[in-house]
C-alpha positions in Angstrom: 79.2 41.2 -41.5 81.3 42.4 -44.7 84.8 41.3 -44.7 87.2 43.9 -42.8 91.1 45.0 -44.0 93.8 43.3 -41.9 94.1 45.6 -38.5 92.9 45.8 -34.8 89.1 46.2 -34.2 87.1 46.8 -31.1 83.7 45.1 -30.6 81.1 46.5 -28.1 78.6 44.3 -26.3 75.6 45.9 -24.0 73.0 43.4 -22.8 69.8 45.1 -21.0 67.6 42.7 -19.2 64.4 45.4 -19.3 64.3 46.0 -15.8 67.3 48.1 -15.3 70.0 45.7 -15.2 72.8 45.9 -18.1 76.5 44.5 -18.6 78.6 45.0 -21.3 81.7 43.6 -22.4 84.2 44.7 -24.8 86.5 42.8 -27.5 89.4 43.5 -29.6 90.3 41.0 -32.8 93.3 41.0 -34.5 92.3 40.1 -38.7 95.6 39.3 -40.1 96.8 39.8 -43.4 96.1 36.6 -46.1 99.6 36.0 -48.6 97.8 36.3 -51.4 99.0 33.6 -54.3 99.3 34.9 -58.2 99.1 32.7 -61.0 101.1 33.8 -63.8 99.1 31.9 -67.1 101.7 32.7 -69.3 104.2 30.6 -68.2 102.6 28.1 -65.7 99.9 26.2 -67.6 99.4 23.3 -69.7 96.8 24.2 -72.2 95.0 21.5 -74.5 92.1 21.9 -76.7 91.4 25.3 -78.1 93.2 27.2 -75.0 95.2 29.5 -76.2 97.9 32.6 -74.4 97.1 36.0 -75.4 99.5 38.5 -75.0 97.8 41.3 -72.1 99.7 44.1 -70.7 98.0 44.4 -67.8 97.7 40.8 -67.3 100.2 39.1 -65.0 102.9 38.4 -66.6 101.7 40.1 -69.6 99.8 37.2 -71.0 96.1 35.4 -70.3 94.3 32.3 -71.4 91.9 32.4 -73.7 89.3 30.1 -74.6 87.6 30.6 -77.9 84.4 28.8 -77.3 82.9 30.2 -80.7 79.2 30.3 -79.3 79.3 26.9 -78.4 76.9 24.8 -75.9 77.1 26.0 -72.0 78.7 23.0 -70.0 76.0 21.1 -67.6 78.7 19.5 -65.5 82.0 18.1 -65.5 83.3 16.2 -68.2 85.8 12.8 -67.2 87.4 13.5 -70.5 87.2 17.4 -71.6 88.6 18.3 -75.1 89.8 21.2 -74.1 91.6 22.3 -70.5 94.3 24.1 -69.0 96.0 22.0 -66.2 97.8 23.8 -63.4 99.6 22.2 -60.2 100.3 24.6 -57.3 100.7 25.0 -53.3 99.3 27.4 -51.7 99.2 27.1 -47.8 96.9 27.1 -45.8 95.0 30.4 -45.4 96.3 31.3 -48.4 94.1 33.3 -51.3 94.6 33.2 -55.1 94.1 36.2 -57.6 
């Protein structure tokens, strides 16, 4: 089932047994909704490597990263040591979602 927006829902259950018998139960669930978390690049990251902020007006905070990779080779895993990262500590609590 596809996520639903926060709000009340009612659920309908009808079991048949093929010989006339039937029961059906109803129930209502409450999806509350998530505090969503938004990173703002432009101020909150530590870039290394060829990382750079652009400014974007409809960014957040009017800024994005941007990494230049200049047709270079597609990553096959994680690196120990990468050359180039942006490094970000945050909360977010639990239940949270980031954009």
């Amino acid at each position: 089932m596809p996520p639903h927006a926060p709000g009340t829902y009612t659920f309908t259950l009808t079991v048949r047994d093929g010989r006339g018998g039937a029961a059906t139960d109803t129930m209502r669930v409450t999806i509350a909704p998530q505090p969503e978390v938004v990173v703002f690049p432009g101020v909150a990251f530590d870039l290394h490597g060829r990382w750079t902020r652009v400014d974007d007006a409809t960014a957040a905070f009017r800024s994005r990263l941007y990494y230049p990779n200049l047709g270079g080779p597609k990553s096959t895993g994680p690196a120990a040591n990468p050359e180039s990262l942006r490094a970000r500590a945050s909360r977010v609590a639990a239940g949270g979602r980031v954009r």
